[in-house]
N, C-alpha and C positions, 0 to 999 in steps of 0.2 A: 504494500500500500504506500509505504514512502514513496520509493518511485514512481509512481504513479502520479503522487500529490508532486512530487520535484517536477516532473513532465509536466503536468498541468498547469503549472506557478509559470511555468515559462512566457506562457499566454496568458494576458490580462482579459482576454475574454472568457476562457475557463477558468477562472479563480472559482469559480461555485463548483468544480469537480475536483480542486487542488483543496480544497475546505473539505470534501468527502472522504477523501483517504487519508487526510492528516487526521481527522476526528476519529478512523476509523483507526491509525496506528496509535491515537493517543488511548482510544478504548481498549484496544489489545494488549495497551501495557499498561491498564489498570486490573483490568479481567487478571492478566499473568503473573504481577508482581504486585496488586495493590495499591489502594493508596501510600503506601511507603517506599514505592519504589516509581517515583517520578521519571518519566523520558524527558531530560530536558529537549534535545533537537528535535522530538516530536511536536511539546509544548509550544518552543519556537515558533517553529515553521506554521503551527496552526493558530499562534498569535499574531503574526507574520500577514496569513491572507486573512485574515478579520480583517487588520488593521488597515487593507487593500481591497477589500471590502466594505470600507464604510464602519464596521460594529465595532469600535474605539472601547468601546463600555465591556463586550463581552471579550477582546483581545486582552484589556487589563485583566478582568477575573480569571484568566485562564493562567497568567504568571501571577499573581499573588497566587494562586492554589498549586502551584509549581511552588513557590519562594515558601510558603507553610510548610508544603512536605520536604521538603531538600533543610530547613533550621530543623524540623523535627529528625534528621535523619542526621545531620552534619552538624549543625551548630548555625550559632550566629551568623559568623565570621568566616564560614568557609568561600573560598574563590566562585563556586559558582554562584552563591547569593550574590556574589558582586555581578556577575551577566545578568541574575533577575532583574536588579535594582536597575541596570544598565536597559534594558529593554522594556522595564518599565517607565524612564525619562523617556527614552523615545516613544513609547504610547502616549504617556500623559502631553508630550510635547506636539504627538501627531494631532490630537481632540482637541487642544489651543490650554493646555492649564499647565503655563511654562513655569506656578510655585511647585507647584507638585511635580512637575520635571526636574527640579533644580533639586527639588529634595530626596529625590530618587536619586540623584547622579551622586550628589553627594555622600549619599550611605555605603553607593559603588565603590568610590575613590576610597572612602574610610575602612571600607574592607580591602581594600588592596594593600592601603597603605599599611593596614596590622600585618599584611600576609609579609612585608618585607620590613 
């Protein structure tokens, strides 16, 4: 199904088929692994054609519920909460609310900066 959603993403006329099989990969790695065991590239990608899509609102709740599972699994402070945080300023910044993008980016950089 990824590939399929990568195939489809190519063309901005089939973003509604590249939204099918990301949903359907991101279900498959919930069915398999649970809510504890987050796909972030899958999450990605299918926050990705939301957000190319138009559904800003339903792009963000798909990374906060990434960024929940990945702190319950990892911590605070592990590197990839810094790509949630990271893709969640570019949501917040895509739908026009550049406080809440600024405050995303910044939790980014403060987690990168503990990692070094």
């Amino acid at each position: 199904y990824n590939r399929l959603g990568l195939h489809y993403y190519q063309d901005k006329d089939t973003l509604h088929k590249a939204f099918k099989y990301f949903s359907k990969c991101t279900y498959l790695g919930l069915v398999m692994g649970g809510e504890s065991f987050p796909d972030d590239n899958f999450s990605f990608a299918l926050s990705r054609v939301l957000l190319d899509l138009g559904k800003g609102s339903e792009a963000i709740d798909v990374i906060y519920n990434l960024l929940r599972n990945n702190k319950a699994i990892y911590g605070e402070n592990h590197p990839i909460n810094s790509d949630c945080y990271n893709s969640l300023a570019n949501a917040h910044m895509e739908i026009g609310d550049s406080t809440r993008s600024f405050e995303m980016l910044e939790k980014s950089i403060n987690i990168l900066l503990v990692q070094n």
